[in-house]
C-alpha positions, 0 to 999 in steps of 0.5 A: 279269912280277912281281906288284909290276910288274904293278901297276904296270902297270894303275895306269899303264894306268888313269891314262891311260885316265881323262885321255882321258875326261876330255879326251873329255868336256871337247871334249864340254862345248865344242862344247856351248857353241858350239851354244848360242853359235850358237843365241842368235845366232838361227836366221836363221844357218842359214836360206837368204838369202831370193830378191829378187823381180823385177817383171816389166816391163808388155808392151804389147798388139800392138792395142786391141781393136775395140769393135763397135757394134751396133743397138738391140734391137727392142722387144718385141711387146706382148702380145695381150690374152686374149679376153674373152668377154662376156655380153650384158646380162640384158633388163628382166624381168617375174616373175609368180607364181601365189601366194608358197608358197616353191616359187615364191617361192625361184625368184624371189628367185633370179632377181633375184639375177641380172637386176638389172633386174626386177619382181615381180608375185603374183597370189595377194596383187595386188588386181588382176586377172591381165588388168590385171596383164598389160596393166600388163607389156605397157605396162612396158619388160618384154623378157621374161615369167618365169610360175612356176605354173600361173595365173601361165603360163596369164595370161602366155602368153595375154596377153603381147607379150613372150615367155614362159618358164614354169616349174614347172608338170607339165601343160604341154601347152596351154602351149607357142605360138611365144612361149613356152618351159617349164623342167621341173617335175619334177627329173632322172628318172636322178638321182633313181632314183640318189639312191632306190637309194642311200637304199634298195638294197632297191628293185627294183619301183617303181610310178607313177601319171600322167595321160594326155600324159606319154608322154616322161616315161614313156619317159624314166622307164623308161630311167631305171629300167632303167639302175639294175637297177629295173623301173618299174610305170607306169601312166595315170589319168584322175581321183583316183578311178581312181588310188586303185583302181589304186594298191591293186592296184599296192601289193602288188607293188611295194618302192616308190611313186614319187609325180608332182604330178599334180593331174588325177589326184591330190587332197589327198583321194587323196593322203592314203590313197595315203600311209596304205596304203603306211605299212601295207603298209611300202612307201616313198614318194618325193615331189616335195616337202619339204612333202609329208613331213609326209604320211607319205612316206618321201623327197622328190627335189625340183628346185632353186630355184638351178638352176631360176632358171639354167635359165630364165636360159639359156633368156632368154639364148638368146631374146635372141640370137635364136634362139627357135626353136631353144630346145628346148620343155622344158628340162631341169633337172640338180640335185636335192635329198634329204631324208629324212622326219626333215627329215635332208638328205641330199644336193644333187646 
């Protein structure tokens, strides 16, 4: 083929291969029209025609249930109330005291605090005599006799109708009759050598001085001793005068002195040197009385005046119900009170 022919040819050629783009892209823009044609008519020509949907028709049950009637429930038992024991009530009470040192006076204080209906009587501040006074008790609705003090129980358990509870008294020998009955004088004989030892480890030898008839409460002292690693020095006297000889032998083997209010064998005089040698030979002193520190003494181990009161308010009760002589002779107290020479309590136990 000529080259004019050739041309010729690709002209032709080219001419129809651009109508056919053009053809192509006019088809295109057509069926683009109609989509959008389509879309603007709104989407629900493509979507499924939706279900109708039906109603089930109501079933009707083959039966009714059968309601059941049933009994009333038995009412409930009615609950047993809890058991109430109660005290009997506390007998008229006739309180004599022997003078109004506090020792006495705070026992009774705290005895009135619990049987509300009482009487005082001091023999140390009534004009009366202790005789006059006791036949006034025994003409009085008085059930019971309550003597603190030496004077006050010796009057009381000579004289009373009534029975007698007697309390701090040391020498209560003579007291005792079928009648009466006693509260310790002396605090607990464990507790106390507990407390010491607590005060002062130190102490292992204690020495001690009573008067003859004390034989349980050497015995109880020295059990007391032995269970707290102690070895107790305890020792009978007969008079002051024999107790401050065996007291100056006694000091220098001992690491402590354990003072009993023993009046037989144990004068203000004596007392005062007992406490004078000790400070010397640097040997402590436990006494049984916060007024005794200002002796010298290094510790007292008192008895409560609350716990006394209690004592003898059991002993009443117990009386009362009738049963006197089941009442142990001397009951024992079982609190104490500590405190140290520059007035520092230390403990109630």
């Amino acid at each position: 083929m000529e080259g004019g022919e050739r041309m010729g040819f690709w002209i032709v050629t080219g001419t129809l291969c651009m109508r056919r783009v053009e053809n192509g892209i006019t088809g295109l823009l057509r069926i683009a029209i109609l989509l959008t044609a389509i879309a603007s008519a709104g989407c629900s020509v493509l979507a499924p025609e939706p279900e109708i949907a039906t109603i089930p028709e109501p079933v009707e049950p083959e039966s009714q249930p059968e309601i059941a009637v049933l009994p009333p429930l038995p009412a409930p038992e009615p609950r047993t109330a809890p058991l109430v024991v109660t005290q009997p009530a506390l007998p008229a009470l006739a309180i004599v005291l022997t003078s109004g040192i506090s020792a006495y006076a705070d026992v009774a204080e705290e005895l009135s605090r619990r049987f509300e209906n009482h009487t005082v009587y001091n023999l140390a501040e009534d004009a009366r005599a202790p005789v006059n006074i006791l036949h006034l008790i025994n003409d009085s609705d008085s059930q019971v006799v309550v003597a603190i003090g030496m004077r006050a129980a010796m009057s009381a358990v000579a004289q009373s109708r009534a029975p007698v509870v007697f309390s701090q008294v040391f020498n209560y020998q003579k007291l005792l009759t079928e009648n009466s009955r006693g509260v310790s004088a002396v605090a607990p004989l464990d507790a106390q050598i507990a407390a010491w030892k607590d005060l002062d480890p130190s102490i292992l030898r204690i020495g001690a001085i009573v008067g003859s008839g004390h034989d349980s409460l050497i015995a109880d002292a020295k059990l007391a001793a032995e269970k707290h690693g102690v070895e107790l020095l305890i020792q009978v006297a007969d008079s002051d005068q024999e107790t401050l000889f065996i007291f100056k032998r006694m000091i220098r083997n001992i690491d402590g002195f354990w003072l009993f209010a023993d009046n037989r064998v144990l004068s203000p005089r004596a007392l005062q040197k007992m406490i004078s040698t000790a400070k010397q030979e640097q040997v402590p002193v436990l006494v049984p009385s916060e007024s005794m520190l200002a002796l010298g003494a290094d510790v007292s181990i008192a008895s409560v005046a609350s716990d006394i009161a209690e004592t003898v308010t059991q002993v009443i009760r117990k009386i009362e119900a009738g049963d006197l002589q089941d009442v142990p002779a001397m009951s024992p107290l079982s609190e104490i009170r500590v405190t140290t020479n520059d007035s520092t309590r230390v403990a109630d136990r």
